[in-house]
C-alpha positions as CSV (number, residue, x, y, z in Angstrom):
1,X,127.6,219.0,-9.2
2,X,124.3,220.6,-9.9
3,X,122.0,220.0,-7.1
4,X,119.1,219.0,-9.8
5,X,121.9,216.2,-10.7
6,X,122.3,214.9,-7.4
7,X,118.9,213.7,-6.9
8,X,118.1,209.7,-6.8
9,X,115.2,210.3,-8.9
10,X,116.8,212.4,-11.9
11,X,119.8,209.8,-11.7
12,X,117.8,206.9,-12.2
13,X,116.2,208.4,-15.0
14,X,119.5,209.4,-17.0
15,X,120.5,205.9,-16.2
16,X,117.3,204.2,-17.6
17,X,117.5,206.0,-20.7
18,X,121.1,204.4,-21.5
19,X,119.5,201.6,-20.5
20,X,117.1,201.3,-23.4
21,X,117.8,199.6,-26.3
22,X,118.9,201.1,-29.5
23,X,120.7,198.2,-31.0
24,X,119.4,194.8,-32.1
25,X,121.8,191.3,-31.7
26,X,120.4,188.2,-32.8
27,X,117.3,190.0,-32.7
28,X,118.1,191.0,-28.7
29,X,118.3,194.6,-27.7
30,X,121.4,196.1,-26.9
31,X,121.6,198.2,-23.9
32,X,124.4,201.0,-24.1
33,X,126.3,199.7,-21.4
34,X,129.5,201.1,-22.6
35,X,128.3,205.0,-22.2
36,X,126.3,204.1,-18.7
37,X,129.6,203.1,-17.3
38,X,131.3,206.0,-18.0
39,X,129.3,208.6,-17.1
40,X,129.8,206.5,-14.1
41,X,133.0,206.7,-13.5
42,X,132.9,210.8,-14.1
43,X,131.6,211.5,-10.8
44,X,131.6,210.0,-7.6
45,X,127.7,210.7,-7.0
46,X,126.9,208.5,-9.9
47,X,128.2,205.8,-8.9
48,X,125.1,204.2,-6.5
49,X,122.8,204.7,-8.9
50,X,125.1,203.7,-11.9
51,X,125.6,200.4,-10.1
52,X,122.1,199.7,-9.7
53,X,121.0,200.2,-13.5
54,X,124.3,197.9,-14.7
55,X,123.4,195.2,-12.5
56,X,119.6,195.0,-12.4
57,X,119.6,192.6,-15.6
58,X,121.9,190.0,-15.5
59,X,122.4,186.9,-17.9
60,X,124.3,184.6,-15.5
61,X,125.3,184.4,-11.8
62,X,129.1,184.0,-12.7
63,X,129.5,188.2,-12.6
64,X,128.1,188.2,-9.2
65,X,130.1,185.3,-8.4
66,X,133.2,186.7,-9.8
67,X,133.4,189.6,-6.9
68,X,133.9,187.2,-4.4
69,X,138.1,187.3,-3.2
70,X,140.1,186.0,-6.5
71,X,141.4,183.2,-4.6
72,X,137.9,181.6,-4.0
73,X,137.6,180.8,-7.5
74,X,138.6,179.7,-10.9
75,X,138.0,179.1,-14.4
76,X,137.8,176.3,-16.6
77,X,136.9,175.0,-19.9
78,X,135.0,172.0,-20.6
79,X,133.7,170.4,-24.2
80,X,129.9,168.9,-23.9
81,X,127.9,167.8,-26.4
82,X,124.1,168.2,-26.7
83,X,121.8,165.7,-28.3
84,X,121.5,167.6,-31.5
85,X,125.1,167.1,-31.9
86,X,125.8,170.8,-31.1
87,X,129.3,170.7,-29.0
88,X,129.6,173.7,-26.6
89,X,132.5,174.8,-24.7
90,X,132.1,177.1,-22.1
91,X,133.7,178.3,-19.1
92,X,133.0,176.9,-15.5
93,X,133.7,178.6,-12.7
94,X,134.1,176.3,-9.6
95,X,135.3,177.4,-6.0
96,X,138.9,176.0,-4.7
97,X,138.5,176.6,-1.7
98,X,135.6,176.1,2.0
99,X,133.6,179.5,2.2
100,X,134.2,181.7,4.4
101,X,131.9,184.7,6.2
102,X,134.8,187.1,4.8
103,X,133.9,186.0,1.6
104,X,130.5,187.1,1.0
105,X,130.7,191.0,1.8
106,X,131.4,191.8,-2.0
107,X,128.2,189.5,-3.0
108,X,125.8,190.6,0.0
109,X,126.1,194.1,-1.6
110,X,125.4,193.5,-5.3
111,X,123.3,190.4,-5.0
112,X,120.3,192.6,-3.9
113,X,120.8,194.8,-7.0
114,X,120.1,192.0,-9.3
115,X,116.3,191.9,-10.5
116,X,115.9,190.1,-13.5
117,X,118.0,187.0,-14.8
118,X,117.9,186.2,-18.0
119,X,118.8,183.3,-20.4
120,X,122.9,183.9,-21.8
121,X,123.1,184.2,-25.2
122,X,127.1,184.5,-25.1
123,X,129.3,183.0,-27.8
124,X,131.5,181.8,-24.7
125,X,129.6,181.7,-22.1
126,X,130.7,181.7,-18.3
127,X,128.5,179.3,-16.2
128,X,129.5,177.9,-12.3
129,X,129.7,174.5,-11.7
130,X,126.5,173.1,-9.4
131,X,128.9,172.4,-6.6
132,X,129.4,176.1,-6.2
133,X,125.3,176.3,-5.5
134,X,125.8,173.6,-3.2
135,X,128.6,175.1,-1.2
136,X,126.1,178.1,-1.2
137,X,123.4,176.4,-0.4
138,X,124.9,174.8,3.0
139,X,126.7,177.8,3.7
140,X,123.4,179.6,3.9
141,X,120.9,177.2,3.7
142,X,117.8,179.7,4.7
143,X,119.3,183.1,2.7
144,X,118.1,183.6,-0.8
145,X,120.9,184.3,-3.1
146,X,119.4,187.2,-4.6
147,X,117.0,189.0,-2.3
148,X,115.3,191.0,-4.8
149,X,114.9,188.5,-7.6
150,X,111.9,189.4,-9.7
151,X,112.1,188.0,-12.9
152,X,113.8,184.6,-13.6
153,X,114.4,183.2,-16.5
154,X,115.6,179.5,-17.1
155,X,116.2,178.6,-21.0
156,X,117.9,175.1,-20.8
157,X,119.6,174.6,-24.6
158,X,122.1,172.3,-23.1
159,X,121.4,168.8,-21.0
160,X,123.5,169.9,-18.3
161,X,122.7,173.4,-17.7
162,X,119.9,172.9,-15.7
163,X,121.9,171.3,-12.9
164,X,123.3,174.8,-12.7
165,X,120.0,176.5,-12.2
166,X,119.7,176.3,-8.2
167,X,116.7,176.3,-6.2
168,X,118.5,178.4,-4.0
169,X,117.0,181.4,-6.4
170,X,113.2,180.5,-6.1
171,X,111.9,183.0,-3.6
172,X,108.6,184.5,-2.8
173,X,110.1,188.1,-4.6
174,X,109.7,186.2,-8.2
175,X,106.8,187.3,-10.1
176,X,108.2,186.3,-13.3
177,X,109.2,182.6,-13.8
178,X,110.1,181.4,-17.3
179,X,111.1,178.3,-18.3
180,X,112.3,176.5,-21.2
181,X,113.6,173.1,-22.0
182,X,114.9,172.6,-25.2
183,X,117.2,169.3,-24.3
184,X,116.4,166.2,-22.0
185,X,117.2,167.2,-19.0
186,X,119.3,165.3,-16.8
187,X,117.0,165.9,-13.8
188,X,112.6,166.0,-13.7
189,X,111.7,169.5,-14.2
190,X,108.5,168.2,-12.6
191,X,111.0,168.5,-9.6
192,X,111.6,172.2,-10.1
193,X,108.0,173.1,-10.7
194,X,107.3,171.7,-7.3
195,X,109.8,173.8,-5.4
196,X,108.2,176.6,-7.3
197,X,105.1,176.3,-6.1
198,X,105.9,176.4,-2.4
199,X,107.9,179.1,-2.8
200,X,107.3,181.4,-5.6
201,X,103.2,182.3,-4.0
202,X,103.7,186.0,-6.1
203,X,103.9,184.9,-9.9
204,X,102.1,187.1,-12.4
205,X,103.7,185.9,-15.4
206,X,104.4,182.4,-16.1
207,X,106.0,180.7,-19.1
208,X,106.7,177.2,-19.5
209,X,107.5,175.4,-22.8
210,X,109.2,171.9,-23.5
211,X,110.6,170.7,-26.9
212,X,110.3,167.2,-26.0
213,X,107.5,166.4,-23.7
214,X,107.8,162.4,-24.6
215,X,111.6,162.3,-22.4
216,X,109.4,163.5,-19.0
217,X,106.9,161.9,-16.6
218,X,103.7,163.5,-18.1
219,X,102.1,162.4,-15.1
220,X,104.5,163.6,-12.9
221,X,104.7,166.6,-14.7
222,X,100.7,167.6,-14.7
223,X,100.6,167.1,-11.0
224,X,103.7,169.5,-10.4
225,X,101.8,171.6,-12.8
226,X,98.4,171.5,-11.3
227,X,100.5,172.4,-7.4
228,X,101.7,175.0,-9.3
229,X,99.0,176.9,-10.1
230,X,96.6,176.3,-7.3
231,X,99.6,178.6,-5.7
232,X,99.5,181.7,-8.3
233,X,96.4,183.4,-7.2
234,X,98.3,187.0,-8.8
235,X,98.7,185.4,-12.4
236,X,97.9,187.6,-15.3
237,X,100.2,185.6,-17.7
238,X,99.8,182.0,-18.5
239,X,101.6,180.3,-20.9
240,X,102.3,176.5,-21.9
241,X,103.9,175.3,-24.7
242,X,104.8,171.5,-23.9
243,X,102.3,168.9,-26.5
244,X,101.3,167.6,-23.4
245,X,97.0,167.7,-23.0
246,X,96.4,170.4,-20.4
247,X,94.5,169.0,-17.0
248,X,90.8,169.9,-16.3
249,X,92.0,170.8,-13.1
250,X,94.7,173.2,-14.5
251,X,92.3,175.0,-16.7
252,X,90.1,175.2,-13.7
253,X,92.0,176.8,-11.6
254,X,92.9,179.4,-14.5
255,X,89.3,180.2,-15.0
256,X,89.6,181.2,-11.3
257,X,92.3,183.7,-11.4
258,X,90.6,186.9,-11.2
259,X,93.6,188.9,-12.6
260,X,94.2,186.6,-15.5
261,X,94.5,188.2,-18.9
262,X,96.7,186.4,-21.1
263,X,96.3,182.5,-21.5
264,X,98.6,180.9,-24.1
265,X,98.9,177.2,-25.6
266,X,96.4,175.2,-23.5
267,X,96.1,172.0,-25.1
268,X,92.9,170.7,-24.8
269,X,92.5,166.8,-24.1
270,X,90.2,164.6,-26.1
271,X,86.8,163.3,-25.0
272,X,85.8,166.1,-23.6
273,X,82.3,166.7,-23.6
274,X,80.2,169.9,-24.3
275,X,78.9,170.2,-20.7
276,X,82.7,169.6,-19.0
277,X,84.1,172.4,-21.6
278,X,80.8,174.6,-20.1
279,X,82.1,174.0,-16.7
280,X,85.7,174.5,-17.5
281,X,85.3,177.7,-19.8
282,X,82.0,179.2,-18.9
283,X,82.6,183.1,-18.4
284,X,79.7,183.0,-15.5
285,X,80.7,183.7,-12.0
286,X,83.3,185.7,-12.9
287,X,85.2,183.2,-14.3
288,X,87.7,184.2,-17.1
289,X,86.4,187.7,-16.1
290,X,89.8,189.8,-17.2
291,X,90.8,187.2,-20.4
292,X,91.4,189.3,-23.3
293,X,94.2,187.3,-25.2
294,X,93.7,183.4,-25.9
295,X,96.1,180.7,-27.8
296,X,94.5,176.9,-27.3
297,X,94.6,173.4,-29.4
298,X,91.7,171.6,-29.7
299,X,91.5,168.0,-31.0
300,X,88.6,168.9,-33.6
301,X,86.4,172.0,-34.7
302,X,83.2,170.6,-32.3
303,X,85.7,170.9,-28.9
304,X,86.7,174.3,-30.2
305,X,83.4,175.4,-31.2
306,X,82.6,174.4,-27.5
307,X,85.0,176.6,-26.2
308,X,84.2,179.6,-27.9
309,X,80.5,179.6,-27.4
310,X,81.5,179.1,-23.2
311,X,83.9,181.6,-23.1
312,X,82.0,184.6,-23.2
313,X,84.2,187.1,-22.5
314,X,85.5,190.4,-24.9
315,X,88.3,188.9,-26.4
316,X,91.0,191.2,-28.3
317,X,93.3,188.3,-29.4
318,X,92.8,184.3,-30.2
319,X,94.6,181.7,-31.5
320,X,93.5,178.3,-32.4
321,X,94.7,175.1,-33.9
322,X,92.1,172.7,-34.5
323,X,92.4,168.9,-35.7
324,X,95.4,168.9,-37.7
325,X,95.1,165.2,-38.5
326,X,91.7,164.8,-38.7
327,X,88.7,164.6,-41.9
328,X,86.8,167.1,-40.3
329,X,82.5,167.7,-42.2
330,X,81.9,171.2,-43.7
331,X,78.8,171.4,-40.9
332,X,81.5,171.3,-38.0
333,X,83.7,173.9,-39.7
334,X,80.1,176.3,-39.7
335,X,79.4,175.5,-35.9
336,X,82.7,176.2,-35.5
337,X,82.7,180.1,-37.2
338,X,79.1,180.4,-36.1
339,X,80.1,180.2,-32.9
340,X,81.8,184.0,-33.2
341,X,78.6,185.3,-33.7
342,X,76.8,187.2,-31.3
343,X,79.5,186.8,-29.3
344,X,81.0,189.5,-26.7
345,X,84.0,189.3,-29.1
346,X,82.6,190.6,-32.0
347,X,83.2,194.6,-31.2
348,X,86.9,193.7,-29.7
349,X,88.9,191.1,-31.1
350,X,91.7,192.6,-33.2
351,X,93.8,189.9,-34.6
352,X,92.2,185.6,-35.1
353,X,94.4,183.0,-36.4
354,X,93.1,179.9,-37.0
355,X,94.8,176.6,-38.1
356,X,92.9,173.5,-38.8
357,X,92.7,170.0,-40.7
358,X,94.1,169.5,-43.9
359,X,90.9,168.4,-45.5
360,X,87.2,169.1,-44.7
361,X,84.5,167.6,-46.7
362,X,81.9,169.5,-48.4
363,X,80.3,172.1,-50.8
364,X,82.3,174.8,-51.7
365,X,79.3,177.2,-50.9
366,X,78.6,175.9,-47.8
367,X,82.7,176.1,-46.5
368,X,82.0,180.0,-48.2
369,X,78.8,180.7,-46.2
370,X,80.5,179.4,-43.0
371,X,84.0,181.8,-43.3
372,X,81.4,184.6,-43.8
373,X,80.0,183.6,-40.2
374,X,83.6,185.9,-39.9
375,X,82.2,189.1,-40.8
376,X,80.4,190.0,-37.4
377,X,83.8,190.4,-36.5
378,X,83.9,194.3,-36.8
379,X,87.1,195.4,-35.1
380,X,89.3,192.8,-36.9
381,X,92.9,194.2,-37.7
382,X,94.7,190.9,-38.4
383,X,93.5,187.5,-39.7
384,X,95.4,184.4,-40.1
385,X,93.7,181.0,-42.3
386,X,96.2,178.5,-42.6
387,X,93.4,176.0,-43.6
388,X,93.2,173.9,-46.5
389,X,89.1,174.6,-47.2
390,X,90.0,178.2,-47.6
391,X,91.0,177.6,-50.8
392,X,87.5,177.5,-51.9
393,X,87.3,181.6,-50.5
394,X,86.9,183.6,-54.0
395,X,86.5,186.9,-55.2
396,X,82.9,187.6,-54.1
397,X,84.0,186.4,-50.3
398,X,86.9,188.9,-50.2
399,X,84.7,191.7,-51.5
400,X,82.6,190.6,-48.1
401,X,85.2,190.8,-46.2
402,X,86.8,194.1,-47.1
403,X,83.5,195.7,-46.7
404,X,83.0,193.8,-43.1
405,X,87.0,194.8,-41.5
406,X,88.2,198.1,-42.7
407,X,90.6,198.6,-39.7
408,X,92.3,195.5,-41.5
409,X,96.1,195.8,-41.4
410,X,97.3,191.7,-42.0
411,X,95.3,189.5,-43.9
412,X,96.9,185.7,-44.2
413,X,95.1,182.9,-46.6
414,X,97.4,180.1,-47.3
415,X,96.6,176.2,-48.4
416,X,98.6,174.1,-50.9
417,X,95.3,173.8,-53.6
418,X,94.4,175.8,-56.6
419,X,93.5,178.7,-55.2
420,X,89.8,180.7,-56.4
421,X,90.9,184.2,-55.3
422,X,92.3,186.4,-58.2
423,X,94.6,189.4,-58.3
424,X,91.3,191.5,-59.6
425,X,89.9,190.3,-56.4
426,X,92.3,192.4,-54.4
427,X,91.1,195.5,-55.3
428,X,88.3,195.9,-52.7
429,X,90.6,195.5,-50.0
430,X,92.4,198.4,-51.8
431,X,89.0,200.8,-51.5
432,X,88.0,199.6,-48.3
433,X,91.2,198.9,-46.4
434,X,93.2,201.7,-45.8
435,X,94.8,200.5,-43.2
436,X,96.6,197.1,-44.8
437,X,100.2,196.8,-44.6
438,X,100.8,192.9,-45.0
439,X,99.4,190.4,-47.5
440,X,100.4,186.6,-47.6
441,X,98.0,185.0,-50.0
442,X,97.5,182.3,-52.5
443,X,96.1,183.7,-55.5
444,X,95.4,183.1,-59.6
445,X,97.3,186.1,-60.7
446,X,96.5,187.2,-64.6
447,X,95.8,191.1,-65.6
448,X,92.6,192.8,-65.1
449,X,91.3,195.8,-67.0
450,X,93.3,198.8,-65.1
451,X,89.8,200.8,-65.6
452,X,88.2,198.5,-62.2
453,X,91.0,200.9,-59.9
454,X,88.9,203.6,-59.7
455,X,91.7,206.7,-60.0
456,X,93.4,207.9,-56.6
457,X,92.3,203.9,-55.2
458,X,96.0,202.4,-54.7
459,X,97.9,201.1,-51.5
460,X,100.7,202.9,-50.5
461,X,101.7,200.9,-47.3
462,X,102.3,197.5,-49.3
463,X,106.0,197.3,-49.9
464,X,106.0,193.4,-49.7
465,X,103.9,190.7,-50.9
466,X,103.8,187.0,-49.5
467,X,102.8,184.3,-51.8
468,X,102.2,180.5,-51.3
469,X,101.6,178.4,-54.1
470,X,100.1,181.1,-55.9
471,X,99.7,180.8,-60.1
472,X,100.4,182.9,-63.1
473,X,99.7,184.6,-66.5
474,X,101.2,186.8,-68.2
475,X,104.3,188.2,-66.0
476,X,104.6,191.5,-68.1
477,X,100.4,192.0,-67.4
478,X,100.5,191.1,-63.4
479,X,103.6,193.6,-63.4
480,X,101.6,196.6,-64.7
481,X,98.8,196.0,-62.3
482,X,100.8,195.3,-59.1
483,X,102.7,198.7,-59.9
484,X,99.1,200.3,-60.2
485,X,97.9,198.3,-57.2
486,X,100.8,199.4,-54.8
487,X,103.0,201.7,-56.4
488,X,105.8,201.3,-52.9
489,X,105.8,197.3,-54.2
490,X,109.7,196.4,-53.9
491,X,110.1,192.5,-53.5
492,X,107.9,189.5,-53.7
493,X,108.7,186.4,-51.8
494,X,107.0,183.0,-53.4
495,X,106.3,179.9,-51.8
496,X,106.4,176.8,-53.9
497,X,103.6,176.6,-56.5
498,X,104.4,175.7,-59.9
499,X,104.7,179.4,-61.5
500,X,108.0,180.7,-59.6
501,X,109.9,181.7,-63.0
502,X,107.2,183.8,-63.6
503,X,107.0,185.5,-60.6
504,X,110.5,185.5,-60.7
505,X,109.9,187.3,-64.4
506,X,107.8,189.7,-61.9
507,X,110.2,190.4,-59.2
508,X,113.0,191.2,-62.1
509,X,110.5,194.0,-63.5
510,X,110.1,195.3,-60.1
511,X,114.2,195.9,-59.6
512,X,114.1,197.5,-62.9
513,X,111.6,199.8,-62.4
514,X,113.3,201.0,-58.8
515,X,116.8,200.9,-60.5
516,X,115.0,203.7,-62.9
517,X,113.2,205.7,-60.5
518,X,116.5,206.1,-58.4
519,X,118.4,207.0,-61.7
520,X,115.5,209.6,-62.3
């Protein structure tokens, strides 16, 4: 061999690159493990390294199990059936036999190789039995089963799995714990949160999301929650999605972590007042110093508009639901927008989405004048209104707001009313947005006089349009303008509304028109 090639270093690389993805499964990459273990098997100096890159991400313990002596264990199926109905049959793997010191020399030498594991997506999958962490656990009730553990992932589809997560596997190595519950499980998570916060001290990026919050203890699962994160001094990542209202206490001790930058799903209780959400979000004394990406729920627009005008900090992503279920007054919708201006966010946040009540009360000028409280947001790339007030936005407004976010590349407006905005109305975002690649809008589409494009003005990046509810006249008309408007336009998706077979008179232009320009 080359003595370049017999470096760690260059090895590691060679392996890495096999390692990334260039296939897609259900959406999952697709390392070329195939390839990496052959070039393994070519030469004899590969073979360290090789091992190291094919076992670093694993999806279950049963490989690692599965070296131990033949005789040890075995496989079996079994038929369980989740609450949804779903019936799953995978394979267990359960020891036959005590454990024994000779046992573990196979696993002692690739356990430590193992640094991420990860939820199995397998058809069939291979899962051990709990008894087999038990027999671990008492075998070697002080030795982590995988030394060098750093990520762990824990997505429970089934009831039972989770009684095959062990806490043998928390360890003070972990400083990525994610964990999802999708099924009642047959034991308290609250339980497993609790062991993780006396012995995972090193998280940076935490994940926890629940289906069904109503099966658990809420109590019990706040307080193992709260423990939790008066432990993770190191996180950067924080992220909840359980429908349970997040503690004071737990945002608290966020606001305190100096290394936090991504805070996800808090959902804020109600009854707050405006000086506890001061206390709790106020960027002063450095807290919420590093924050830059934000998702919370807030039970009404005056809690959020609290939050926002508190959290002072140069945010480049947020995300907001506010009062689903709740009348909310056109003045708390403009305390709500005001509250983005003159804020430290207005040079840096990139991308806002915003969902709120289904109805608020008021003038259609005054719901206008507060949206334009938006346009101090200069740096915008990506906005997101799934409102139902913003179907009182018209032409005028979207002229504003083309001329206020050039660096737009996604705008969103969706509600289920008659919407204002009409296909002429597009066109400043065509002169001013050069940038824009996605559209999903509700709009009153009829033809315009082709003489407002100014000639050269048209959008080349638009090659799908999204549109909810959205209304029609004349197909053949809208046809000739959209071609005009985005001459790469190849499909159009429609949302309800009561106009789909004319859009659908659209979309059948648009196939003929592509049908001849591949002929030509």
């Amino acid at each position: 061999m080359h003595p370049c090639l017999n470096l760690t270093e260059i090895q590691a690389v060679i392996f890495g690159h096999l390692l990334k993805p260039d296939l897609q499964v259900d959406g999952d990459p697709l390392p070329d493990f195939a390839t990496l273990a052959s070039v393994a098997r070519t030469c004899t100096a590969f073979t360290e390294v090789a091992l190291d890159a094919l076992w670093r991400d694993q999806t279950s313990l049963a490989p690692l199990l599965q070296v131990m002596p033949a005789d040890l264990w075995m496989l079996t199926l079994r038929t369980e059936e989740a609450s949804t109905g779903e019936v799953a049959r995978p394979k267990i793997l359960t020891f036959v036999r005590d454990l024994q010191e000779a046992d573990c020399s196979r696993f002692d030498y690739y356990a430590p190789k193992i640094r991420r594991l990860l939820a199995s997506r397998s058809s069939e999958p291979v899962y051990p039995d709990e008894t087999v962490f038990h027999s671990l656990r008492s075998y070697r009730p002080s030795h982590p089963l995988l030394p060098n553990l750093a990520t762990l992932r824990i997505d429970i589809m089934h009831p039972k799995h989770i009684k095959r997560m062990p806490l043998t596997l928390l360890s003070p190595t972990i400083t990525t714990l994610n964990i999802f519950v999708r099924d009642p499980p047959p034991y308290e998570v609250p339980a497993f949160l609790s062991d993780a916060a006396r012995t995972c001290p090193n998280i940076r990026d935490f994940r926890f999301s629940v289906s069904n919050p109503e099966v658990m203890d809420t109590l019990a699962l706040n307080e193992a929650l709260t423990a939790l994160v008066s432990v993770m001094h190191n996180v950067e990542v924080f992220d909840i999605h359980n429908r349970v209202p997040t503690t004071p206490d737990v945002i608290w001790q966020l606001g305190n972590f100096a290394a936090l930058r991504c805070c996800e799903t808090i959902s804020l209780p109600s009854g707050l007042s405006g000086s506890e959400i001061q206390r709790l979000f106020s960027a002063g004394q450095g807290r919420f110093s590093k924050l830059r990406h934000l998702m919370f729920t807030a039970p009404d627009l005056d809690t959020a508009a609290n939050v926002i005008a508190a959290l002072q900090c140069p945010l480049n992503y947020l995300d907001t639901s506010v009062g689903k279920q709740v009348l909310q007054p056109h003045f708390a919708l403009a305390r709500f927008m005001a509250s983005f201006e003159r804020h430290r966010c207005v040079s840096s946040l990139t991308t806002l989405w915003i969902y709120g009540s289904r109805k608020i009360d008021g003038p259609s000028d005054s719901i206008r004048g507060a949206f334009r409280s938006l346009f101090s947001l200069a740096a915008l790339e990506s906005l997101y209104l799934n409102l139902s007030c913003t179907s009182e936005l018209d032409d005028d407004w979207l002229a504003g707001a083309a001329a206020a976010w050039p660096r737009l590349r996604e705008l969103a407006i969706c509600h289920s009313n008659p919407p204002k905005i009409t296909l002429a109305g597009l066109i400043p975002l065509i002169r001013n947005c050069s940038r824009l690649s996605d559209l999903w809008f509700s709009i009153a589409a009829r033809p315009f006089d082709s003489d407002l494009l100014l000639p050269g003005f048209c959008n080349t990046r638009i090659t799908s349009l999204f549109l909810h509810k959205s209304t029609i006249v004349s197909p053949v008309g809208v046809f000739r303008c959209l071609v005009l408007m985005f001459p790469k336009l190849k499909t159009i998706d429609v949302v309800e509304g009561e106009g789909r077979e004319g859009w659908a008179r659209v979309s059948s232009l648009l196939k003929e028109s592509m049908e001849d320009e591949d002929e030509g």
